[in-house]
C-alpha positions in Angstrom: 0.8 -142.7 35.7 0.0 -139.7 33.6 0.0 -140.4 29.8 1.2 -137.5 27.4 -1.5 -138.6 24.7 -4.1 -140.0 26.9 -6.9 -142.6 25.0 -10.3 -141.4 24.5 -12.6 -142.5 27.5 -14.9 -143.1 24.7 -13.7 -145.1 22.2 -17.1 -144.5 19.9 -16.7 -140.8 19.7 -15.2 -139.3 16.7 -11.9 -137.9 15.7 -13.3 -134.2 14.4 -9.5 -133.4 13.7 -9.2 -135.9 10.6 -13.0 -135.2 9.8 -12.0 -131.6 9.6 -8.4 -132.6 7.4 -10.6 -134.6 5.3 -13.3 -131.5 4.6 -10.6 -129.5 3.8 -9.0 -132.0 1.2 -12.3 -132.4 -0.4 -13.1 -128.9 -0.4 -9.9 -128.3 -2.0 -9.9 -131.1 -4.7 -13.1 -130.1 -6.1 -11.8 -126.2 -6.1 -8.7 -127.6 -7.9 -11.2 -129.9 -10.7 -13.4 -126.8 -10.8 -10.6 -124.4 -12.0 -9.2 -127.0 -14.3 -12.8 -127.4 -16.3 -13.6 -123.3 -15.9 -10.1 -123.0 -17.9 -10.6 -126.1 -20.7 -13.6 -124.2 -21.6 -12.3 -121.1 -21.9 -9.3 -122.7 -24.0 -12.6 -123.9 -26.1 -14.7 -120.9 -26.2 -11.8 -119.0 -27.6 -12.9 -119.5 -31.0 -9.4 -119.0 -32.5 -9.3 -121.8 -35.0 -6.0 -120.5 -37.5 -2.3 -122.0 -36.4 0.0 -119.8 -35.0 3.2 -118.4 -35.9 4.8 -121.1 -33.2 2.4 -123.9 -34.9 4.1 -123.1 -38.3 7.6 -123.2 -37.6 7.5 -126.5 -35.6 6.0 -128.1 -39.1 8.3 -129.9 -41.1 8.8 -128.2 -45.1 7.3 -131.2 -47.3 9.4 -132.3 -50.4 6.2 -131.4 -52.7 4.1 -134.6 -52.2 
């Protein structure tokens, strides 16, 4: 009887296809944890210290206190 998926005749040897899937995911989450730290420094090196126009007009007026 032929089996469509057949077993391994080696049950110790490895499955390179979810080594290779999890290579990739790793690769990709530190690429993703890289570009999010590259652009919080940025964001931080930017020097820009003053509020902007936006920052201003979502302040409430004060009553004078």
């Amino acid at each position: 009887m032929n089996l469509l998926l057949s077993p391994h005749s080696n049950v110790n040897d490895p499955v390179w296809s979810v080594i290779l899937s999890v290579i990739i995911v790793v690769v990709m989450t530190v690429a993703y944890v890289v570009y999010i730290i590259k652009l919080s420094y940025t964001e931080l090196s930017d020097g820009r210290t003053d509020t902007t126009k936006q920052e201003v007009l979502l302040q409430l007026p004060s009553d004078g206190d």
